[in-house]
N, C-alpha and C positions, 0 to 999 in steps of 0.2 A: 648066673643063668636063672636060678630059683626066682630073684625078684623082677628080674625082665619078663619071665611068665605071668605072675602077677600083674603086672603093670600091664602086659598087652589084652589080659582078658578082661580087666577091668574099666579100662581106658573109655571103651567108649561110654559108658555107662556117666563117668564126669562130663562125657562130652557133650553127653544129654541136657544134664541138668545144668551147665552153660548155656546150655541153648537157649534151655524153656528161663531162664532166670533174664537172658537177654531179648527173648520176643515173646514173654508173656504177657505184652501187651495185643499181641497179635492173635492170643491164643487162649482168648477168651472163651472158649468151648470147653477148654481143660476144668475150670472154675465147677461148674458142676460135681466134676468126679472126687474136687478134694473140702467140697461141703461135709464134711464127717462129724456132725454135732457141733458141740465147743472147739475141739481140737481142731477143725478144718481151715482154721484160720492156722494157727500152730503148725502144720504140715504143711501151707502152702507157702508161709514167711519161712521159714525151715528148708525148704528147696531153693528161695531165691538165697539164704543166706549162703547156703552151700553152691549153687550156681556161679554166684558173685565171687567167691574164692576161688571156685576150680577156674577161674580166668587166670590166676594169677599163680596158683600151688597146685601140686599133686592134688588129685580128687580124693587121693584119701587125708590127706590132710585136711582137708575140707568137710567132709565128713564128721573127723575129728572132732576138729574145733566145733562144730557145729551140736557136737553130742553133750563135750565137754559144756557148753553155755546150759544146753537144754537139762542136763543133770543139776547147772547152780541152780535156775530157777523152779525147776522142782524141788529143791529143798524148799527155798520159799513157801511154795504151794503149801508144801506137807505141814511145816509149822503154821502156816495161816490156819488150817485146816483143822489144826489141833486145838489150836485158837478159838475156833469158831468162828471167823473173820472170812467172809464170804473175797474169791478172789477171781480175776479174769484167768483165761488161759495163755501162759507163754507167747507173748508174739516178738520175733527175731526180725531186725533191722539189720542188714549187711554192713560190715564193717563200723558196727559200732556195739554188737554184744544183743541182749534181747530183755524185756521187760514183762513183768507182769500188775496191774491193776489191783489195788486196793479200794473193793464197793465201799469198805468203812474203814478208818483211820484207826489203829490202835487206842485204847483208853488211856494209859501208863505206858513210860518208860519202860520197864518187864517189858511188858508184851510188845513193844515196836524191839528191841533188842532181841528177841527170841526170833522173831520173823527174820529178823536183818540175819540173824547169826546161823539159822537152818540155811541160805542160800552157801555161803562157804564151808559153811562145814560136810554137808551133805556134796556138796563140787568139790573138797575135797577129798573124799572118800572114794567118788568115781577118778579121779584124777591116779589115788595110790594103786586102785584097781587096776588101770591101765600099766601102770609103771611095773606092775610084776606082770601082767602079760607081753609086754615089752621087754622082761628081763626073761620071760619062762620061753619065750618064741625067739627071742632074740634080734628084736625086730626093732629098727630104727626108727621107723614111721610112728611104731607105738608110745616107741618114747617122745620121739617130738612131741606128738599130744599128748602126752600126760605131762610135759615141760611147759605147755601153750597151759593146760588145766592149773598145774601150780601157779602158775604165775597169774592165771586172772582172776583164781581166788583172791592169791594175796596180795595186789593191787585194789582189791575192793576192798581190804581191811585197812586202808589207810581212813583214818577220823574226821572226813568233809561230808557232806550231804551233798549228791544224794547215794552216797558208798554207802556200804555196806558196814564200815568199819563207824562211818559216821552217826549212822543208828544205835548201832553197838555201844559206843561209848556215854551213851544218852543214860543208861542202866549203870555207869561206872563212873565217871566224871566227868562234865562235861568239858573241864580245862582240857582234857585231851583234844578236843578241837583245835586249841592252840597248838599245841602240838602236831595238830595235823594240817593248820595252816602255813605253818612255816618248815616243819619236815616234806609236807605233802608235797611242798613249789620242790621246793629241790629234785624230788624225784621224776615229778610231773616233768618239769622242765630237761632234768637227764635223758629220761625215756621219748621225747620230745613228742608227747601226746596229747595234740591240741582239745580233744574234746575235753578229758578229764580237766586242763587249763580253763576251758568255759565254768564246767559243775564249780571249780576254784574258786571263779572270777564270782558267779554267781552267788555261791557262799558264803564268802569274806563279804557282798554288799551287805547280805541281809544282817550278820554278825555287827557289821557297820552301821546299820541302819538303827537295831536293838542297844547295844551298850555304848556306843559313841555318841550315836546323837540322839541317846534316850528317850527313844520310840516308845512310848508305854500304852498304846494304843491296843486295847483286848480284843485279840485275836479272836477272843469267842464270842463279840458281838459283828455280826452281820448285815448288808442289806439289799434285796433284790429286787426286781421287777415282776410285775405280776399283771396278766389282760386277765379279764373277764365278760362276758357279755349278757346281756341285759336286756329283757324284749321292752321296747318303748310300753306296751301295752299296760305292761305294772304301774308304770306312772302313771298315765292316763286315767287308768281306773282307781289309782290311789288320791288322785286332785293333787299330785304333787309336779312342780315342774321339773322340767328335763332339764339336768344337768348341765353348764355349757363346757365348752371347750376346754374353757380355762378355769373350772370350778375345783375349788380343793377341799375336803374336808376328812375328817377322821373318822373310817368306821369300826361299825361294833364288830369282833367274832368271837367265836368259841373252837377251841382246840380239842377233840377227841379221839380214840382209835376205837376201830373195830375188833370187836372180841371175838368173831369169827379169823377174819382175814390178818389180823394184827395189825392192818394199814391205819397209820397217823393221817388224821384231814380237818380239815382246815374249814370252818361255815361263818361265809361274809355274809354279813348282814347290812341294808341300805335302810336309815331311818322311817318307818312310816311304810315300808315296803313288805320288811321281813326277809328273807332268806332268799341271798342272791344267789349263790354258787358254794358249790362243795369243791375243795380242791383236795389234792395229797398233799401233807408235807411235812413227809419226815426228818427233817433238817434238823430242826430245833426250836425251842421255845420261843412262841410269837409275844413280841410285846407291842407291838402297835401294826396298824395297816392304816393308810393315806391313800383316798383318793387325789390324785395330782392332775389327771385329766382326762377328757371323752372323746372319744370319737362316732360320732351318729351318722347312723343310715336310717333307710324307711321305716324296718321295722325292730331294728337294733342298735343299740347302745354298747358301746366298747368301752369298759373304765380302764384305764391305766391306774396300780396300785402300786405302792412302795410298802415294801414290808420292813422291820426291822423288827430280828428275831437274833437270840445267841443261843449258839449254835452246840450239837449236841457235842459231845467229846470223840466222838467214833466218825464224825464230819469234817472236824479242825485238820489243815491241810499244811497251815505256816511250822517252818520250819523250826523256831523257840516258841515254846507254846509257859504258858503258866505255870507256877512253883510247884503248883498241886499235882502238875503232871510227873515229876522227877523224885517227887515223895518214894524210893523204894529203900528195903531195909538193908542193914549192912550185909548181913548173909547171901542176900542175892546180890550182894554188887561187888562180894569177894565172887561168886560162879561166875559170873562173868567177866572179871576183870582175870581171873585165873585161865578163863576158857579162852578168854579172845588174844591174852597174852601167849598162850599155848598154840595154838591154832596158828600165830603168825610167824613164830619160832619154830613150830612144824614145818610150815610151808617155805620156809626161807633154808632151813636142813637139805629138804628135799628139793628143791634148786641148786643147792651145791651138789648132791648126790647125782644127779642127772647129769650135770653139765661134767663132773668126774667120771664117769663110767660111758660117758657117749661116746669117747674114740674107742672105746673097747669092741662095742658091737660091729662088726663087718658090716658097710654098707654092702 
């Protein structure tokens, strides 16, 4: 009788946020109220996630699962944090878990492996929280999610990118990857869970791409697109002629930052002109700029420019990055290889433990 009370006074309250997760397209007014800083993205992908669940499970289940995710990715946060590593706010995708934004790429091994390892260790934590409140209240519901918490930690500590376990072992060996391409299918395939099957699929190309057909192509050289414009009038009064369409050549610049602001920029220069435009760009070191082509109006000139620049190390995005990056000392790659082996023998403990003691509790 106790949990039928709960469930009637609660009830409508999932029902709600089914609602708004199902016709928040309709209810574009809402938008407004959950603009709350940074976070307002975070609370309002955080309702549809939990909207989109209570379709299908108890709403407190829903809830649940939904706190359990936001607790891994705030470990994240907090390690980035500690880091120095500027990062986005939490945003939750319904039935597929939630992500957070890295402004800048880790320098080293260390510190991508501290980041990766703050998400499960920290979802771990709130996960064991739950499971003694679930054992202190006696309450099945708690347990479920603290069963859903174990488990999506330690599913992220499997050794593929873009897991969690897969960062992790970047700090410890990278042969573990092997090990987690071919441990990882097995599991993936048991659990029959197609996305993780993609992160796989996508994985094993790039592994493929790098040691099979010995891709040695340096990920920390770059090259981008770049407009600028240009008032016709420079040339005129320079006696220089106007560019055509298809004109290409090499210009000069100079790289500097601001010692106020700290902003990296960029000053192209056009021969015989002097100083075309200032741009930002804090990417990485410029080794050349091309113009490749113009486009003219009346009183303006558009250059299309090619840059090639390599790129800073807090930028690099590919997944096997250079030797110099995996340079860490043995000391730190026994913490980690102790930690992460611990951590997955925790959370595998505490999944038998749960799944032993759940017909005990009375529904």
């Amino acid at each position: 009788m106790k949990s039928r009370k709960k469930k009637s006074r609660w009830t409508p309250f999932g029902g709600i946020l089914a609602f708004l997760a199902v016709a928040g397209g309709k209810l574009k007014f809402l938008l407004p109220l959950l603009k709350l800083g940074k976070i307002g993205g975070t609370i309002w992908s955080m309702a549809l996630m939990i909207g989109a669940y209570a379709l299908i499970y108890p709403w407190t289940f829903a809830v649940g699962v939904a706190i359990m995710i936001f607790i891994h990715e705030m470990g994240h946060v907090i390690a980035a944090k500690r880091k120095g590593i500027p990062v986005s706010a939490p945003a939750f995708i319904p039935f597929m878990g939630a992500l957070i934004t890295l402004k800048k790429q880790p320098v080293d091994a260390a510190t991508e492996a501290y980041l990766a390892f703050g998400g499960p260790f920290i979802g771990s934590l709130g996960a064991l929280v739950t499971f003694f409140l679930a054992y202190f209240f006696n309450s099945p519901a708690l347990l479920s999610i603290a069963q859903v918490g174990f488990f999506l930690n330690l599913i992220n500590l499997i050794p593929i990118h873009p897991l969690d376990g897969g960062r992790i072992v970047t700090a410890i060996s990278r042969w573990l990857w092997v090990i987690g391409l071919v441990g990882g299918l097995f599991v993936i395939i048991y659990l029959q869970a197609l996305l993780f099957l993609i992160f796989w699929g996508l994985f094993a190309w790039e592994l493929y791409k790098k040691f099979v057909r010995k891709n040695d192509s340096d990920p920390s050289w770059q090259q981008t697109g770049l407009v600028i414009e240009a008032k016709r009038l420079h040339f005129e009064e320079s006696g220089l002629p106007i560019p055509a369409e298809s004109h290409q050549r090499e210009l000069p610049f100079s790289q500097a930052c601001d010692r106020l602001t700290q902003e990296e920029y960029c000053n192209l220069y056009y021969p015989g002109i002097g100083l075309l435009s200032r741009v930002p760009f804090p990417y990485g070191l410029i080794h050349k700029v091309r113009l490749i082509g113009t486009e003219q109006e009346s009183e303006v000139i558009r250059m299309k420019l090619q840059i090639n620049y390599m790129v800073y190390p807090e930028y690099q995005s590919s997944i096997v990055k250079q030797e110099e990056y995996y340079q860490v000392s043995s000391r730190t790659r026994w913490i980690f290889g102790i930690s992460y082996a611990g951590l997955a023998a925790f959370l595998s403990w505490m999944m038998f433990e749960v799944h032993s003691i759940f017909p005990s509790i009375p529904l």
